[in-house]
C-alpha positions as CSV (number, residue, x, y, z in Angstrom):
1,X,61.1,73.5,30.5
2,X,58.5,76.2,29.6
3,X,55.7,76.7,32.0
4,X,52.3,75.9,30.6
5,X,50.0,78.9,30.0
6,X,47.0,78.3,32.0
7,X,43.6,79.8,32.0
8,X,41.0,79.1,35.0
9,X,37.2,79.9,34.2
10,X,35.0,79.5,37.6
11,X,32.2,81.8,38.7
12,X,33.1,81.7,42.7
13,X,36.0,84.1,43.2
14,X,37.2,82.0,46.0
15,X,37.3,79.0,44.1
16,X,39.8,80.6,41.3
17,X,41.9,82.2,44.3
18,X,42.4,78.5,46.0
19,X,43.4,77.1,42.8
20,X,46.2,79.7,42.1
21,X,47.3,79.4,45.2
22,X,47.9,75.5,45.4
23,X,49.2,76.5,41.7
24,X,52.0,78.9,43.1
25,X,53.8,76.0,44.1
26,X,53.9,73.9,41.2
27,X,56.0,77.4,40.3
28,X,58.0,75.6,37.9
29,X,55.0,74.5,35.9
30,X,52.4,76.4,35.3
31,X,51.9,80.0,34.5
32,X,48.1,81.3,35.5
33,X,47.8,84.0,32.8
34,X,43.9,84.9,33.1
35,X,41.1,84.1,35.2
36,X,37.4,84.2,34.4
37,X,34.5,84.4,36.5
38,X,32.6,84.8,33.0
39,X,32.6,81.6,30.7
40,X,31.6,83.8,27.5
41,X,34.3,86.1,28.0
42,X,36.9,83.0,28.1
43,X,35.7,81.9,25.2
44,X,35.9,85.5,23.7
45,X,39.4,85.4,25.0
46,X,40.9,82.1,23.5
47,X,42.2,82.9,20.0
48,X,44.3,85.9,21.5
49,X,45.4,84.0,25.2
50,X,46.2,80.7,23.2
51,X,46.1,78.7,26.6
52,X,48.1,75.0,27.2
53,X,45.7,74.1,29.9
54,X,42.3,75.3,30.9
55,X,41.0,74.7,34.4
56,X,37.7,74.3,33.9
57,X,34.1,74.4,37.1
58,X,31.7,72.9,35.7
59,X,28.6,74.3,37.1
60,X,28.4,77.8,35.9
61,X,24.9,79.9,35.7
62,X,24.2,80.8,32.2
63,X,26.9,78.4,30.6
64,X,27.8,74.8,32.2
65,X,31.5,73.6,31.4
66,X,29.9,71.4,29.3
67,X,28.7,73.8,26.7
68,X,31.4,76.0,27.3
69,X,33.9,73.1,26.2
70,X,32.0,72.4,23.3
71,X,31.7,76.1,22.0
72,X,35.4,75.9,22.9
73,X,36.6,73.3,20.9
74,X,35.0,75.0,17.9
75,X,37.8,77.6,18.2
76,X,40.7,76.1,20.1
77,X,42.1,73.2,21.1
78,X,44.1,72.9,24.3
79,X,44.2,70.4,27.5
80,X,41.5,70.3,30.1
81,X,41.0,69.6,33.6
82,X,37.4,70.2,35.0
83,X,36.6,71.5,38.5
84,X,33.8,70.4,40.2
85,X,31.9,70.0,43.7
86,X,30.0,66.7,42.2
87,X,30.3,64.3,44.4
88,X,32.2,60.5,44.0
89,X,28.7,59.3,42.6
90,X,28.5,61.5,39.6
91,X,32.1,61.6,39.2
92,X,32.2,57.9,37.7
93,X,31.2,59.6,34.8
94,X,34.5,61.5,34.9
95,X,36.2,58.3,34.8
96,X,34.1,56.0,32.1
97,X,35.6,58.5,29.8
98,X,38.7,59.2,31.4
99,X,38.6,62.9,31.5
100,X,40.5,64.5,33.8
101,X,39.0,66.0,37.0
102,X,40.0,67.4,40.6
103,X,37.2,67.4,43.1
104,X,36.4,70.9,44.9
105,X,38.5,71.8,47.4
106,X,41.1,70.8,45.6
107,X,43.7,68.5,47.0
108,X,47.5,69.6,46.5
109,X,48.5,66.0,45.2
110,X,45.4,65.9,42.9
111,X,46.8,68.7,41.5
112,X,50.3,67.8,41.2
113,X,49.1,64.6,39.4
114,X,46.8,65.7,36.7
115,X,49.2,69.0,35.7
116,X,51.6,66.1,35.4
117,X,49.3,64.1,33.3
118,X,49.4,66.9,31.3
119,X,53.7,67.7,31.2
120,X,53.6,63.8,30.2
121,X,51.5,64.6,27.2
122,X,49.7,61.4,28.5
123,X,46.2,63.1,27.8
124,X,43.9,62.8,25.0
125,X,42.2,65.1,23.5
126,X,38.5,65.7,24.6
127,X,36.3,64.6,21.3
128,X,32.6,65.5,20.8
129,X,31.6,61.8,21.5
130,X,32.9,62.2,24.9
131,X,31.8,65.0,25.7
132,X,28.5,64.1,24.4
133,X,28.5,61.2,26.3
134,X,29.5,62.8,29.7
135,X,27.2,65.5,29.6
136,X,23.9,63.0,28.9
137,X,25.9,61.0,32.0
138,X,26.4,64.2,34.4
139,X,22.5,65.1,33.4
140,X,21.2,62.1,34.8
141,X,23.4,61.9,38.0
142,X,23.2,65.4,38.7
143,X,19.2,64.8,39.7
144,X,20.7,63.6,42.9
145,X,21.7,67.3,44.1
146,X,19.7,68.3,46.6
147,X,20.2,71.5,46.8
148,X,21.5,74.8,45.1
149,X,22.9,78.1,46.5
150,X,20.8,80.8,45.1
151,X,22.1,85.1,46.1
152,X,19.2,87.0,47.7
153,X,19.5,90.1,49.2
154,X,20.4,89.3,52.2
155,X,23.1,86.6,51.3
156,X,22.7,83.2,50.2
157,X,20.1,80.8,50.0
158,X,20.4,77.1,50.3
159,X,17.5,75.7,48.7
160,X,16.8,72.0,48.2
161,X,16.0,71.4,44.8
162,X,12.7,69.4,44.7
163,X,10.7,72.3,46.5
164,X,10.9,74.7,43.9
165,X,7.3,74.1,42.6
166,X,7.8,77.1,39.8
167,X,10.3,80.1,39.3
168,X,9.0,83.8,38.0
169,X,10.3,86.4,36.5
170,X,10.2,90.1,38.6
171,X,12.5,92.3,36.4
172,X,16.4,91.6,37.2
173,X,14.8,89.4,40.1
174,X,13.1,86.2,40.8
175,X,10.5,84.7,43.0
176,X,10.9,81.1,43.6
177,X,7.9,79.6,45.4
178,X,8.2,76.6,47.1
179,X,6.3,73.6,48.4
180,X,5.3,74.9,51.6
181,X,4.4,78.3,50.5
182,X,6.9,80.4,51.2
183,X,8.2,82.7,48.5
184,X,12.4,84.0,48.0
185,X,13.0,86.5,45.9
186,X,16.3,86.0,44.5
187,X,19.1,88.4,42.9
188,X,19.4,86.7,39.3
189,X,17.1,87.0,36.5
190,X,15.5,83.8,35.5
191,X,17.4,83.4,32.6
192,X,20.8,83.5,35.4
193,X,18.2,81.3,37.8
194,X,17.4,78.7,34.8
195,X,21.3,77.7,34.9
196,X,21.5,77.0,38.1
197,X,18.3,74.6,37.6
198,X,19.6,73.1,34.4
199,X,19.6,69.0,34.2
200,X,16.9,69.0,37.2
201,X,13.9,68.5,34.9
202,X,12.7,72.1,34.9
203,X,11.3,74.0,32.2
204,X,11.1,77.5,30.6
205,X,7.8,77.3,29.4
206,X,6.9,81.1,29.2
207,X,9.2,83.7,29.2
208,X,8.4,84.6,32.9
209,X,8.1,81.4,34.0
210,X,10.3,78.3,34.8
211,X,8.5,74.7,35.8
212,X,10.0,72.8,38.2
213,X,8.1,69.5,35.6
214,X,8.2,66.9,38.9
215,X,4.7,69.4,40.1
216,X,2.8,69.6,37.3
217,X,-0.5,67.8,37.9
218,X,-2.1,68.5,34.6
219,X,-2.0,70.7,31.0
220,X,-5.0,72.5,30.0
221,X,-4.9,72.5,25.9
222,X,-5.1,76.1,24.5
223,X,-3.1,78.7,22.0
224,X,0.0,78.1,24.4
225,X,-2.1,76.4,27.3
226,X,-2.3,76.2,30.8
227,X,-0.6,74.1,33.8
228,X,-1.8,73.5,36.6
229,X,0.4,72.5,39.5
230,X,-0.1,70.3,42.7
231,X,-0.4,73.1,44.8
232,X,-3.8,74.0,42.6
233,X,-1.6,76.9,40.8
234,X,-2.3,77.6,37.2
235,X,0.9,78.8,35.0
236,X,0.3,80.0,31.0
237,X,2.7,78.5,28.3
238,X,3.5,80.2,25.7
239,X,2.7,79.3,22.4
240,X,5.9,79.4,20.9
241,X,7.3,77.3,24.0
242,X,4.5,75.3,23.9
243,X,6.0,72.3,21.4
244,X,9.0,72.1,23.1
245,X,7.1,71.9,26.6
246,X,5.0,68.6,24.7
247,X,7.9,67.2,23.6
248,X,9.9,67.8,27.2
249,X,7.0,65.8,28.6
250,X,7.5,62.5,26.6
C-alpha cells in the first residue's frame, strides 16, 4: 500500500516535531512531505504538494484552522485531522460533527486510530455546513480560555484573557494594558496580536487599537467616536470601523 502524503501546518515548531515523530512509526503509512509554521504558505502550497491528509492546529495567529480549511477547500480537497490544545469541553464540538481530532500532546494510539480512519476511507468529507457550524460552536466555547501565551522580549507571557482592558499598536510591537495597570509590550504587531484574541469578544475598532468589548463602560457619538473604558480610559474609533463596532455591540 502507498503511504499517504501528509502535510502538517502548526505555528509551534515543537508541536510539528512531536507529530513527526509519533508519525515515524506508523512508517508504513504515512509519508510527512512538508511542514508549515505559516498557514498562508500551505495554502499557497496545495495545488503543487497535492496532500492525502492534512494535520491541521487550529489556533494559529493571523489564520485559525478554521479559515484556513475553508480557503482550503476552495482549492483542494483532501482528508483532515485537526490538532488542538482545547480542552474536553470544547472538543464536544469536534464530535457533534464528527470531525476528526487528536488532543495536544498527542497520544500514540490517537494517532494510530484516526490515520486509520483515514486508510479505511471511513471519513467524510468536511462540507461548509460543518464547518460553518463548528467554527460558530468553537467561538462560543473558546470564551472559556483563560489565558493566552503572548512573545515579549524576554520570553513568553501567560496572560489571562479577561485583563486585557485594550491592545495598541507601537510599530511591529504592542502594548497590552491590563486591569491592574500594568502594561507588556509584546513582539507581534496587533494585526499578529488580534489572532491570538480572535472569538474572545475583542475588537479592532481603530487601526491602532484593539477592544477587549467586556471593558467598555460607554461610547461617546462622534465622526468615528469615542470609548470610554472602566478604568476611565478614552479610546477613538475610527469612522470607517465605526459601523462594524455598532453592529459588534448588538
Amino acid at each position: 500500500m502507498d503511504k499517504l502524503k501528509s502535510i502538517i501546518v502548526d505555528d509551534e515548531i515543537a508541536s510539528i516535531d512531536a507529530l513527526k515523530w509519533e508519525l515515524e512509526v506508523l512508517n508504513n503509512q504515512i509519508d510527512v512531505i512538508q511542514e508549515f509554521q505559516d498557514p498562508k504558505a500551505a495554502i499557497e502550497q496545495l495545488t503543487n504538494l497535492k496532500p492525502d491528509l492534512i494535520f491541521l492546529d487550529i489556533e494559529m495567529p493571523g489564520m485559525n484552522g478554521f479559515e484556513f480549511l475553508k480557503k482550503a477547500n476552495e482549492i483542494f480537497t483532501c482528508d483532515v485531522i485537526f490538532t488542538t490544545a482545547y480542552d474536553s469541553f470544547a472538543l464536544n464540538a469536534f464530535k457533534v460533527n464528527a470531525i476528526d481530532y487528536l488532543l495536544k500532546p498527542i497520544d500514540p494510539e490517537e494517532l494510530a486510530s484516526a490515520v486509520q480512519k483515514v486508510i479505511d476511507k471511513r471519513t467524510e468529507p468536511i462540507t461548509q455546513q460543518k464547518l460553518e457550524q463548528l467554527f460558530n460552536l468553537m467561538k462560543k466555547q473558546s470564551t472559556g480560555l483563560k489565558s493566552v501565551a503572548l512573545p515579549t522580549l524576554k520570553g513568553l507571557d501567560f496572560i489571562e484573557v479577561h485583563q486585557v482592558m485594550y491592545c495598541q499598536s507601537d510599530g511591529n510591537y504592542t502594548r497590552l494594558h491590563l486591569t491592574d495597570g500594568e502594561t507588556i509590550l509584546v513582539s507581534k504587531t496587533l494585526k499578529e496580536v488580534e489572532g491570538y484574541f480572535e472569538g474572545h469578544y475583542f475588537f479592532r475598532v481603530h487601526n491602532s487599537y484593539l477592544v477587549n468589548m467586556n471593558h467598555i463602560r460607554k461610547y461617546i457619538k462622534g465622526k468615528g467616536g469615542y470609548i470610554v473604558l472602566k478604568n476611565g480610559h478614552y479610546i477613538p474609533v475610527s469612522r470607517g470601523r465605526k459601523e462594524g463596532f455598532l453592529d459588534h455591540l448588538e
